[in-house]
DRENMAR-967804 format. One record per residue (C-alpha): x, y, z. Coordinates in nm, 3 decimals, padded with zeros to 5 digits. Example, Ala and Ser with C-alpha at 12.3 -4.5 7.8 and 13.67 -1.06 7.14 Angstrom:
BEGIN
{xx = 01.230, yy = -00.450, zz = 00.780}
{xx = 01.367, yy = -00.106, zz = 00.714}
***
This chain:
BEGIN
{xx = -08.944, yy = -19.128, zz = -15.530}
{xx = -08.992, yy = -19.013, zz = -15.197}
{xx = -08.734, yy = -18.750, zz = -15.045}
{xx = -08.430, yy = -18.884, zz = -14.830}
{xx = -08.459, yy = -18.700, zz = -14.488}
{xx = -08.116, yy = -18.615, zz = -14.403}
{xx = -08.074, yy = -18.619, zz = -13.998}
{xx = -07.801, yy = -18.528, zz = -13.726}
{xx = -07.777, yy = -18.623, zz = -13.420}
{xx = -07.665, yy = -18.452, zz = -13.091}
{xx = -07.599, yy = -18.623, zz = -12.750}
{xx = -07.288, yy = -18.619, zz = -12.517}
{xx = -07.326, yy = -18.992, zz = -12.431}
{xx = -07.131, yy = -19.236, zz = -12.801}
{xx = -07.351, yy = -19.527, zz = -12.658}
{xx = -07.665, yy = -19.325, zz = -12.756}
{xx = -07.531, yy = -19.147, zz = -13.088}
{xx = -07.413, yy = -19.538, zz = -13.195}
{xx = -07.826, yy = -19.669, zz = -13.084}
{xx = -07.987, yy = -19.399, zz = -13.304}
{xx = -07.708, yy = -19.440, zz = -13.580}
{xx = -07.829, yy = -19.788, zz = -13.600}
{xx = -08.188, yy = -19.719, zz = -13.599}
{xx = -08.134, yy = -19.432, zz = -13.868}
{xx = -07.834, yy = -19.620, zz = -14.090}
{xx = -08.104, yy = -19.956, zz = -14.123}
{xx = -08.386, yy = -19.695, zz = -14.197}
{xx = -08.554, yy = -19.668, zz = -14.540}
{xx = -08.631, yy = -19.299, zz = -14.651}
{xx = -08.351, yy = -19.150, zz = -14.377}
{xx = -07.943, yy = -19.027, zz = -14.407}
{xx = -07.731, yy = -18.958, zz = -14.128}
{xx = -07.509, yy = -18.678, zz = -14.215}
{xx = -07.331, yy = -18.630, zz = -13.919}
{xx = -07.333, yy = -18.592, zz = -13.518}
{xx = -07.221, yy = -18.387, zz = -13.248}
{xx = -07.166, yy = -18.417, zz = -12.890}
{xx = -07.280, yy = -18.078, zz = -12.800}
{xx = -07.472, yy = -17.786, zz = -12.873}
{xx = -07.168, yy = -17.555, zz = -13.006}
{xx = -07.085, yy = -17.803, zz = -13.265}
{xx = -07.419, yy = -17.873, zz = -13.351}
{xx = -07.458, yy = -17.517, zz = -13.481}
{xx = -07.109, yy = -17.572, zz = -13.657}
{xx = -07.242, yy = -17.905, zz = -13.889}
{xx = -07.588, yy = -17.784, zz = -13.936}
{xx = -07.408, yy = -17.483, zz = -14.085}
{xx = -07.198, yy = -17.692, zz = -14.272}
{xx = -07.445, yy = -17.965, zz = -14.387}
{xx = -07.762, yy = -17.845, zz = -14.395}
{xx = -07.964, yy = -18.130, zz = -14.232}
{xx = -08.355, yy = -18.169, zz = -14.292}
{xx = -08.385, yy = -18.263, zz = -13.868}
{xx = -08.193, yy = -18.254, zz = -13.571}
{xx = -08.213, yy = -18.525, zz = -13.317}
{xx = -08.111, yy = -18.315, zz = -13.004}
{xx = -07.995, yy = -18.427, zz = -12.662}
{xx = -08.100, yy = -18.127, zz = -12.386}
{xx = -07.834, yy = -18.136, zz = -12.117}
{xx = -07.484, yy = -18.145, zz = -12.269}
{xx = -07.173, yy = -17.934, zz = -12.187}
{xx = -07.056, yy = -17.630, zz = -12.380}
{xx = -07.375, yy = -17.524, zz = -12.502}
{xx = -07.735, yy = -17.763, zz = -12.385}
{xx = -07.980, yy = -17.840, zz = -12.641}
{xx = -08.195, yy = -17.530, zz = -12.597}
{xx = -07.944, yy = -17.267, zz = -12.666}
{xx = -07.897, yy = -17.468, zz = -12.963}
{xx = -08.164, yy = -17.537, zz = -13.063}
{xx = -08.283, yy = -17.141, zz = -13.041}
{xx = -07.984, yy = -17.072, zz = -13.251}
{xx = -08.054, yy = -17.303, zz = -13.518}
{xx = -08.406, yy = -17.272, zz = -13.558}
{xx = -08.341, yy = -16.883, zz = -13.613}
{xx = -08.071, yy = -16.926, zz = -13.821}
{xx = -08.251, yy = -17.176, zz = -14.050}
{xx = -08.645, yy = -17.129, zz = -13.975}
{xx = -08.723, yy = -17.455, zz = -14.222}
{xx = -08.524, yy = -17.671, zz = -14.018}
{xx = -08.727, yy = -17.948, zz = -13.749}
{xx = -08.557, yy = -18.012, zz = -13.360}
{xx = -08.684, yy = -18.305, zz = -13.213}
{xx = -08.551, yy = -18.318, zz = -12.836}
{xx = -08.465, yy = -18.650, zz = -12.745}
{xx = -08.359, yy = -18.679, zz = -12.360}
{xx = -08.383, yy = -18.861, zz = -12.051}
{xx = -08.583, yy = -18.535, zz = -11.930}
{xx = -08.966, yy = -18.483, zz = -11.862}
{xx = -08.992, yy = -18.235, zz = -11.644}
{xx = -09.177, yy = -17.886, zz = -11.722}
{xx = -08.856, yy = -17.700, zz = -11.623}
{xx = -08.723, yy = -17.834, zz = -11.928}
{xx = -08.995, yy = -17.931, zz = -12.163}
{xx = -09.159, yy = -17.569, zz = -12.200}
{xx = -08.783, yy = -17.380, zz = -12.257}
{xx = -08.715, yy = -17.626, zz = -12.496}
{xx = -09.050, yy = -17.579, zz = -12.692}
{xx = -09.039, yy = -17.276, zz = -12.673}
{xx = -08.726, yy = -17.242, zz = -12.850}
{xx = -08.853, yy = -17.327, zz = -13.144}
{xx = -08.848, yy = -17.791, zz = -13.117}
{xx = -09.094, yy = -17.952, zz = -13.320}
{xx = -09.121, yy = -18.228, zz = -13.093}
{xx = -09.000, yy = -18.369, zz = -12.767}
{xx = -08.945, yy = -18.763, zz = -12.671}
{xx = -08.808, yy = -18.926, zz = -12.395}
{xx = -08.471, yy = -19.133, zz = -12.458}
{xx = -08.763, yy = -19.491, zz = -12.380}
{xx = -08.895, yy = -19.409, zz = -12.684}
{xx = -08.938, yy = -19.720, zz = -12.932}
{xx = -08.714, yy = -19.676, zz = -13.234}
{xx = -08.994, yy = -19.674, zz = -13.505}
{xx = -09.170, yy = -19.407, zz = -13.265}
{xx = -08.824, yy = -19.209, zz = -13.309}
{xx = -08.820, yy = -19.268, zz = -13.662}
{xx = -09.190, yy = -19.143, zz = -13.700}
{xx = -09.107, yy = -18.823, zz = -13.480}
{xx = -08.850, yy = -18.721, zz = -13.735}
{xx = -09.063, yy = -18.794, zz = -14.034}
{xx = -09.378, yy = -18.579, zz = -13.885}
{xx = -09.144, yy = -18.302, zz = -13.801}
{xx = -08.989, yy = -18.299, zz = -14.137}
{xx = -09.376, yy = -18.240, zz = -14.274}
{xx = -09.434, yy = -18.017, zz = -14.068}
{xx = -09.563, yy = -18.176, zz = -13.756}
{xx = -09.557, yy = -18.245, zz = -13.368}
{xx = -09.522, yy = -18.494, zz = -13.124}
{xx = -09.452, yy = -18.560, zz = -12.768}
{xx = -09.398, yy = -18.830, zz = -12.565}
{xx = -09.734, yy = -18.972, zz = -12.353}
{xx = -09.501, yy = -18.892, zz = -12.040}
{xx = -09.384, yy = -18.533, zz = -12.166}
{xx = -09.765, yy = -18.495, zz = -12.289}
{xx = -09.897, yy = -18.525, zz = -11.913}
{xx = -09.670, yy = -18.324, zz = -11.763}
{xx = -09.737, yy = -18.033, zz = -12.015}
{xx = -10.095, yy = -18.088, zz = -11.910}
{xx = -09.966, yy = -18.060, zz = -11.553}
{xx = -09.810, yy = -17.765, zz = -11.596}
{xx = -10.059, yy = -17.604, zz = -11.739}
{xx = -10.335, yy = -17.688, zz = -11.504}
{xx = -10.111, yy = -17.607, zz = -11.227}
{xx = -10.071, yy = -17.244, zz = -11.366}
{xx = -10.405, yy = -17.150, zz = -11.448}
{xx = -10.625, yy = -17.114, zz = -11.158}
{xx = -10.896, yy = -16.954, zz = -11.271}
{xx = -11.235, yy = -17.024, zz = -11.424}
{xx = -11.241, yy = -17.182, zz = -11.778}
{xx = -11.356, yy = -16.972, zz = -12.072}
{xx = -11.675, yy = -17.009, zz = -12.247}
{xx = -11.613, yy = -17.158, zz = -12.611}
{xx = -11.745, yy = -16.920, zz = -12.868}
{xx = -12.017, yy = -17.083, zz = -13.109}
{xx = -11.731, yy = -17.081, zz = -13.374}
{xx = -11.464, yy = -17.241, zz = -13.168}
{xx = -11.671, yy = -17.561, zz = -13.048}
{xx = -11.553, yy = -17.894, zz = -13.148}
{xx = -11.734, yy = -18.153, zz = -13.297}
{xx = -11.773, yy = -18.506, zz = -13.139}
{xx = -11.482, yy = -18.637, zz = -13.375}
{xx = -11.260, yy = -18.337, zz = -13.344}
{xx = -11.257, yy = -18.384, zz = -12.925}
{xx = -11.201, yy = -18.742, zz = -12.971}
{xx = -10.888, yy = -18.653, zz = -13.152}
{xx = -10.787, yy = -18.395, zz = -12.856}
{xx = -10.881, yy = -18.675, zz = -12.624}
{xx = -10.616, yy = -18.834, zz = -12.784}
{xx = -10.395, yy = -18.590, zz = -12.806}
{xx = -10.323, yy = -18.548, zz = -12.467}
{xx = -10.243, yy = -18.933, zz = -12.424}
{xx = -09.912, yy = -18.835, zz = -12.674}
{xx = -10.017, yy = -19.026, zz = -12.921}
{xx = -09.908, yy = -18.945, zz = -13.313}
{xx = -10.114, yy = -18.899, zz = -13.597}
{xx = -10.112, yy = -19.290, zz = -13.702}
{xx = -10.170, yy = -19.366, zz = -13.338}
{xx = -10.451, yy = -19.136, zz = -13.366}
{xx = -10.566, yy = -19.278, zz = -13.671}
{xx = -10.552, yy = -19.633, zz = -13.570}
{xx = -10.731, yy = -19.599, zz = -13.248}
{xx = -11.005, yy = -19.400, zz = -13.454}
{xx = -11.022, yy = -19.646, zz = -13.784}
{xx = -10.972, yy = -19.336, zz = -13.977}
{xx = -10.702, yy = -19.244, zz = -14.228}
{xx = -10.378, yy = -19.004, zz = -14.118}
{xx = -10.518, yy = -18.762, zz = -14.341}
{xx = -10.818, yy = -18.750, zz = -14.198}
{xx = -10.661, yy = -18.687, zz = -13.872}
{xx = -10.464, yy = -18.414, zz = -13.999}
{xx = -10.768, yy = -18.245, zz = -14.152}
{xx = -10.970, yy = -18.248, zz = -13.781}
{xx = -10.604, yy = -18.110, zz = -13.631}
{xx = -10.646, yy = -17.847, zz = -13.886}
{xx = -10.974, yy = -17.736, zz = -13.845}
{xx = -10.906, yy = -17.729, zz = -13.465}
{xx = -10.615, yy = -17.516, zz = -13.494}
{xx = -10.808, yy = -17.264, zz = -13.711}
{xx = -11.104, yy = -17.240, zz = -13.513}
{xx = -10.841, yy = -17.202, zz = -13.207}
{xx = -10.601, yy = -16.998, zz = -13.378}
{xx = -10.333, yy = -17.160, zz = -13.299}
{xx = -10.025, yy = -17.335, zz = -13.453}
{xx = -09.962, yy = -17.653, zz = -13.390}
{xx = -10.073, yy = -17.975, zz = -13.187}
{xx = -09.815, yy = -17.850, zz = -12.915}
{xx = -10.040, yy = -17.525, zz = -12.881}
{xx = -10.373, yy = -17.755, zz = -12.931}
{xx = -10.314, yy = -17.948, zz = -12.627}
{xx = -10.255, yy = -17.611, zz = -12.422}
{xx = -10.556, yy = -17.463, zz = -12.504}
{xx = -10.791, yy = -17.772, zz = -12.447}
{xx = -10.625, yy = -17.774, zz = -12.094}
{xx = -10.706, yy = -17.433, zz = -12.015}
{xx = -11.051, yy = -17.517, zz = -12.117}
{xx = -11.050, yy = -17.840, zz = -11.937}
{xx = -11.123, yy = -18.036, zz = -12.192}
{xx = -10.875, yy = -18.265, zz = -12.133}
{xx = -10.712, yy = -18.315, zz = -11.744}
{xx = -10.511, yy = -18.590, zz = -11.604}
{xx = -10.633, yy = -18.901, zz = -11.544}
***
């Protein structure tokens, strides 16, 4: 039988907590075990519950979302943050990633897209919204003025493995990947694999970076 993901969710605003308790309560494969209203309490329940992923809200009083979520994922490295906000600008997106999120959606964001988020972090992956997507690509291009790299012989890409950076950069997820390549998710997941070890990088997050320093993706 396939493991219960037990979630938590953190957001100031009771009309949004109620939405996603909804959307997670009439889920198969997914427990809520509790919710918060700001980042200070988070840390409390996590503590006391022990969640598999956090659905986290960014600005909230006492304590925002990235203070908590730095807090949490060093106090418990195995758990998954997915930021879920009404924010998409760099300001926020890159402190929030960088404290340690596995993923970062914008409050639009269909409910099965939610749903998948949490699942992919859970296993290990990323995701980000198309919108948060291109304006990590903006930000990067913006702060990188200089000349593109070379690729080395052993960090090329093949055909495939750009298409799937290609799509990458659009924010789509592994079965949006997948579909729009009539491939399998596990073949995805095996070209995001090779990519990140001929990079040598970590994740998707990290994937997208480095094709925009080498321009192999830009904004349309």
């Amino acid at each position: 039988m396939t493991d219960v993901i037990r979630v938590i969710i953190v957001d100031d605003e009771s009309l949004v907590r109620a939405a996603l308790r909804v959307f997670l309560e009439s889920a198969d494969g997914f427990e809520l075990v509790g919710e918060a209203d700001n980042g200070a309490d988070a840390v409390t329940l996590v503590r006391a519950v022990k969640p598999d992923v956090v659905l986290m809200d960014v600005q909230m009083p006492t304590m925002d979302g990235i203070e908590a979520t730095r807090r949490l994922t060093q106090e418990f490295p195995g758990i998954k943050v997915v930021a879920l906000t009404t924010f998409s600008a760099e300001r926020v997106i890159v402190p929030m990633l960088s404290a340690g999120a596995s993923g970062y959606l914008v409050k639009d964001t269909s409910p099965d897209r939610i749903l998948d988020a949490a699942r992919l972090a859970h296993e290990g992956g990323y995701v980000l919204s198309p919108r948060v997507a291109k304006e990590l690509i903006s930000s990067v291009q913006t702060g990188d003025s200089g000349t593109p790299r070379s690729l080395g012989r052993d960090e090329e890409l093949t055909d495939r493995e750009l298409e799937v950076v290609t799509l990458l950069a659009q924010g789509m997820s592994n079965a949006e990947i997948a579909a729009a390549m009539f491939v399998s998710e596990a073949t995805v997941k095996s070209h995001l694999g090779r990519i990140t070890a001929k990079w040598g990088v970590r994740d998707r997050i990290q994937v997208l970076i480095r094709a925009t320093q080498l321009r192999l993706v830009t904004l349309s």
